[in-house]
Backbone bond lengths (Angstrom), bond angles and torsions (degrees), N, CA, C in turn:
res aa  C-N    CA-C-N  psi(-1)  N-CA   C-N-CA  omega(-1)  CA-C   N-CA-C  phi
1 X - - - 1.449 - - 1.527 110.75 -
2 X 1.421 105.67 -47.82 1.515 100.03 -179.70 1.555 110.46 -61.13
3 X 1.260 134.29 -20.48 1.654 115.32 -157.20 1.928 82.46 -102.34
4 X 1.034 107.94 -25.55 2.077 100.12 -179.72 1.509 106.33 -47.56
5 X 1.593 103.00 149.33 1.522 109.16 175.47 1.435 110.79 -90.39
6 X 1.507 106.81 66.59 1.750 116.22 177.42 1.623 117.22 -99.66
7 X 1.546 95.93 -7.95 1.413 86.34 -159.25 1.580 105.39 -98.78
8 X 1.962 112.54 -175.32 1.219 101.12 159.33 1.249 128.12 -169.58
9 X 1.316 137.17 148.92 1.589 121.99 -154.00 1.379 110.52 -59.76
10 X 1.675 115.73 129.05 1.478 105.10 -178.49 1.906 106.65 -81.03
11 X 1.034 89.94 -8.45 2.040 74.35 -171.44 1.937 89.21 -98.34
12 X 1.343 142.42 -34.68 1.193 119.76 -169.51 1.721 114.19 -108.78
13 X 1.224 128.16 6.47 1.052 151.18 179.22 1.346 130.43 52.94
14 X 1.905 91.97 12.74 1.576 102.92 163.78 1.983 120.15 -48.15
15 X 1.014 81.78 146.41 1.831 83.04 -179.66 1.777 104.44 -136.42
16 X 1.366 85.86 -178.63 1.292 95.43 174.86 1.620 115.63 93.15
17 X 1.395 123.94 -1.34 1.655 135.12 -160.54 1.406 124.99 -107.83
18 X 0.886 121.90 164.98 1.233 105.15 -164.31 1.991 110.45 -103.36
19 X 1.090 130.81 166.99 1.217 115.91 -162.60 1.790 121.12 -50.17
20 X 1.415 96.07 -38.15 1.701 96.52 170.29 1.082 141.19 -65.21
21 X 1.386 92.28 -20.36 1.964 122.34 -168.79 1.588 88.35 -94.20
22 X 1.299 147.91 -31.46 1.624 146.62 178.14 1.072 115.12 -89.32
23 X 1.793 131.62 -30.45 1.595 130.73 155.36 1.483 107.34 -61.92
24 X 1.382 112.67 -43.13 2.074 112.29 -178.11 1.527 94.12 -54.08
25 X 1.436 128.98 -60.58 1.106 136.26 -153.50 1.510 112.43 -57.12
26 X 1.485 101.53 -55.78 1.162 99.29 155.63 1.692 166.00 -91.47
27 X 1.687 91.98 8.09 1.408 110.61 144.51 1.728 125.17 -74.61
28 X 1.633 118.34 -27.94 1.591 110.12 150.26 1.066 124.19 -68.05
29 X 1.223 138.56 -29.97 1.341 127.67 160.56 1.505 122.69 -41.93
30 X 1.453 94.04 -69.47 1.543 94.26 176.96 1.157 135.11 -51.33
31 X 1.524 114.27 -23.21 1.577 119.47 -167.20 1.970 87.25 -104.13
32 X 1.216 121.91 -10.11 1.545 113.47 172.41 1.864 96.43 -77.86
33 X 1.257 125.90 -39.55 1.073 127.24 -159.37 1.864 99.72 -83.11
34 X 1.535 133.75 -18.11 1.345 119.82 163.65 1.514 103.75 -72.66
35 X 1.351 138.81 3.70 1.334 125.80 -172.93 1.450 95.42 -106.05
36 X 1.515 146.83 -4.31 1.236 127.57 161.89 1.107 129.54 -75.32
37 X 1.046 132.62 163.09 1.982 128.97 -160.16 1.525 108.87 -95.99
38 X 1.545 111.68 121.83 1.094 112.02 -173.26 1.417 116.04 -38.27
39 X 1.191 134.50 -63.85 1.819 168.82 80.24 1.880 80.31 67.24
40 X 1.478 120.48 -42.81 1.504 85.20 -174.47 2.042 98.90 -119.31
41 X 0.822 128.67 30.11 1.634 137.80 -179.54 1.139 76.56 -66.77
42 X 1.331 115.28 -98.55 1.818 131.05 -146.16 1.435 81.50 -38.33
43 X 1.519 139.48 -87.79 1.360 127.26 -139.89 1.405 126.93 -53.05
44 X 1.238 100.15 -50.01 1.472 108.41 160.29 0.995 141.42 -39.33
45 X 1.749 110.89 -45.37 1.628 118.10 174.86 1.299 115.45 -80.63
46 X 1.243 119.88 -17.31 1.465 129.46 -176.61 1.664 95.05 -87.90
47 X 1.262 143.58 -54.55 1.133 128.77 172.39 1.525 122.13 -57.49
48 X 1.201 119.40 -15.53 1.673 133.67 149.74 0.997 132.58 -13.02
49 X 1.754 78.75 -79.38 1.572 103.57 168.90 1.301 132.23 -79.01
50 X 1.129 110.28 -2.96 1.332 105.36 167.25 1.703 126.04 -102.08
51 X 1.148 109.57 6.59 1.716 123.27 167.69 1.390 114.19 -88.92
52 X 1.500 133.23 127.11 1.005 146.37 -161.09 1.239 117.18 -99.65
53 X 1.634 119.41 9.29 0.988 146.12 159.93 1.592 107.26 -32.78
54 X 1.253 137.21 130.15 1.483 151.34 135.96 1.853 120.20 -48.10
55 X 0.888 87.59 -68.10 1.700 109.09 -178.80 1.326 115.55 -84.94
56 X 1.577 102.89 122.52 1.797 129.60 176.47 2.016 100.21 -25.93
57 X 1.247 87.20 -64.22 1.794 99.44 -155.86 1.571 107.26 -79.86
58 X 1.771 120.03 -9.75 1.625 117.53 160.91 1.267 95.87 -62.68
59 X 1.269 128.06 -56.09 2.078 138.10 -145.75 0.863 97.04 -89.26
60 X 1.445 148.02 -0.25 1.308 151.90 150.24 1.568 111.16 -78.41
61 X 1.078 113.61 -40.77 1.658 120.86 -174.29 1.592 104.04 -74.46
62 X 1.694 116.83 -53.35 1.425 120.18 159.31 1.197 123.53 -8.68
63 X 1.721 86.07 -82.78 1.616 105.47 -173.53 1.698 129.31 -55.62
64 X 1.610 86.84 -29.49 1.494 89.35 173.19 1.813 123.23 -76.67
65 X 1.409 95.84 -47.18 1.879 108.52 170.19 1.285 103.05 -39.49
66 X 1.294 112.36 -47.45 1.935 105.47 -179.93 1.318 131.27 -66.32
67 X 1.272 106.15 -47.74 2.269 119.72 175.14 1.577 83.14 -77.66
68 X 1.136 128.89 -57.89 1.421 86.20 -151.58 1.567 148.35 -42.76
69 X 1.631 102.44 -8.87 1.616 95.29 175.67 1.436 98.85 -134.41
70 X 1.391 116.07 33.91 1.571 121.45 165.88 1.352 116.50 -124.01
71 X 0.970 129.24 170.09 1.385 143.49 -152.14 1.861 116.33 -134.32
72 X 1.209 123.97 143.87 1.415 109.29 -168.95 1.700 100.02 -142.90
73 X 1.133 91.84 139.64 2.132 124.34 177.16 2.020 83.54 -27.30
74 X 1.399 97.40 115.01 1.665 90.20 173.00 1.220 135.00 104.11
75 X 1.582 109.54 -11.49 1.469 130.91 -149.87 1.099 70.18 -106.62
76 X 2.190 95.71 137.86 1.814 112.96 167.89 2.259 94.72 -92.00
77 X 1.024 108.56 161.48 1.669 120.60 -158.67 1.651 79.26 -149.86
78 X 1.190 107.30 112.10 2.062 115.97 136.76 1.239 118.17 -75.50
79 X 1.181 117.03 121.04 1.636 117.28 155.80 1.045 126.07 -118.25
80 X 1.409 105.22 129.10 1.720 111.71 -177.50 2.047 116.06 -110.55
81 X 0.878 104.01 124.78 1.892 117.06 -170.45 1.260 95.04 -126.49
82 X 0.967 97.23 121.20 1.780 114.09 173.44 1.583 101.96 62.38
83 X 0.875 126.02 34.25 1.522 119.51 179.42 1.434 107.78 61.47
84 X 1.386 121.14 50.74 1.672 137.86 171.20 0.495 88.27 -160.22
85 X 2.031 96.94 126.09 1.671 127.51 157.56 1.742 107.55 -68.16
């Protein structure tokens, strides 16, 4: 059972893998998901929920069209002027 392609990542919803290939999967997830900034969780998930979107990859597109040229309470910003950070 474990080597059959039954299984499937519960956090990215790849399927089709086999039990080792869906624990890997979902130990990168998780360790991709300590690298996002606390500073944008809340905003993000709350703008989530408020898109009426059906589909993973519309509410992804949403969410992104919106932050991308705004800024949020907390958010670290690089700026570079004259080619100095």
């Amino acid at each position: 059972m474990c080597n059959s392609l039954v299984w499937s990542c519960a956090l990215t919803g790849k399927s089709s893998l086999t039990f080792q290939e869906a624990a890997a999967s979902e130990e990168a997830a998780r360790q991709s998901l300590k690298t996002f900034p606390n500073a944008l969780r809340k905003p993000i998930l709350y703008l989530a929920s408020l898109t009426q979107r059906k589909r993973l990859n519309e509410l992804c597109d949403d969410v992104f069209n919106y932050v991308k040229d705004r800024y949020f309470i907390g958010e670290e910003v690089e700026v570079i002027i004259n080619g100095v950070k």
